[in-house]
N, C-alpha and C positions, 0 to 999 in steps of 0.2 A: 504494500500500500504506500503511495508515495506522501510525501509531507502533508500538501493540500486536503488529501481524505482525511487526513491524521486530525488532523486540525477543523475539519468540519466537524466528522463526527462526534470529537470531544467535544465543540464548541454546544452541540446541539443534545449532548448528553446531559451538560450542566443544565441548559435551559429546559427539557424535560425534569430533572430532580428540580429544580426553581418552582416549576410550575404545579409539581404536586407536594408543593411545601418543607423541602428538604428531610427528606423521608430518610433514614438509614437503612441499611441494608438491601437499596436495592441501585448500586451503583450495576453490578451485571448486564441485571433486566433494563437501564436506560439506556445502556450500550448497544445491546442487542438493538433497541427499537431505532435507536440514530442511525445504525449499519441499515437497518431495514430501510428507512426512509434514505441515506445516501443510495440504497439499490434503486430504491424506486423511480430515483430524479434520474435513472436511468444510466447510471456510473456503475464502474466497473464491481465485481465481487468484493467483499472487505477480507483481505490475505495479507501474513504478516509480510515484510520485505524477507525477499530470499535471504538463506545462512541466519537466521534473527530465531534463535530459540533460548527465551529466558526461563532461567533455571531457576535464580536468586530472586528474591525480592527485598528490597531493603525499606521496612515501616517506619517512618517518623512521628508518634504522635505521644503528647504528654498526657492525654486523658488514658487512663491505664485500662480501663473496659473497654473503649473504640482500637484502642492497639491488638487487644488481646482478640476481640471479634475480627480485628480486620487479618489478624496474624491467623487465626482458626480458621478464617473463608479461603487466606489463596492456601494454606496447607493440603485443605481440604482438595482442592484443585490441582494439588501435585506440585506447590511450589515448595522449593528451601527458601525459608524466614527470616530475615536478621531484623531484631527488632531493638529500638531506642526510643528513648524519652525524651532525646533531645536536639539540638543540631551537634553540640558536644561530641554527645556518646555516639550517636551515628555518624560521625567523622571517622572517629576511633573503628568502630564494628567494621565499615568501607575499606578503612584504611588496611587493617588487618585481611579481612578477606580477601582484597586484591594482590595482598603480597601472597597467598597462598593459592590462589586461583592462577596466577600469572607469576612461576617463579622466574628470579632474573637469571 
C-alpha cells in the first residue's frame, strides 16, 4: 500500500472513532471499515508494502489498563509486545531490542 492509502485510511479511521464518540476497543473494526470504503472509491486492495512483516510492536501509554488491553489485543493477534509507560522507558525497551534484533 503506498503512503497516500496509508494516510487516507488512517485519516478516515480516526474520523469514524470521532464520530461514534471515541469508543475503545474498536480501533480494528474502524480500520476494517476505512479499507472498505478506500475499496469502494474504487482504489486498489489494502496490502501491506512488499518485505513489510511486523513482528514487534512497541506500546507507549501511561494509563496502565489501556496498555495492558492494548498489549492483550495485538498479543492476541500474534504480535511480540514491548510495553512502556513512558517516552523514557520506551526509548530504553527500542533501544535494547534493536541492539538485539540487528546485531552489529
Amino acid at each position: 500500500m503506498d503512503q497516500d492509502a496509508y494516510n487516507w485510511i488512517s485519516r478516515r479511521a480516526h474520523q469514524i472513532w470521532e464520530q461514534e464518540g471515541c469508543p475503545s476497543g474498536k480501533d480494528r473494526e474502524h480500520w476494517y471499515r476505512a479499507v472498505a470504503e478506500w475499496e469502494t472509491k474504487g482504489n486498489r486492495s489494502y496490502e501491506p508494502p512488499l518485505g513489510t512483516r511486523i513482528v514487534t510492536v512497541l506500546v507507549v501509554e501511561d494509563e496502565a489498563l489501556i496498555r495492558f488491553a492494548t498489549a492483550d489485543a495485538l498479543e492476541a493477534a500474534g504480535f511480540k509486545v514491548l510495553e512502556a509507560s513512558c517516552a523514557d522507558e520506551a526509548l530504553v525497551l527500542l533501544r535494547g531490542h534493536q541492539r538485539h534484533a540487528w546485531p552489529d
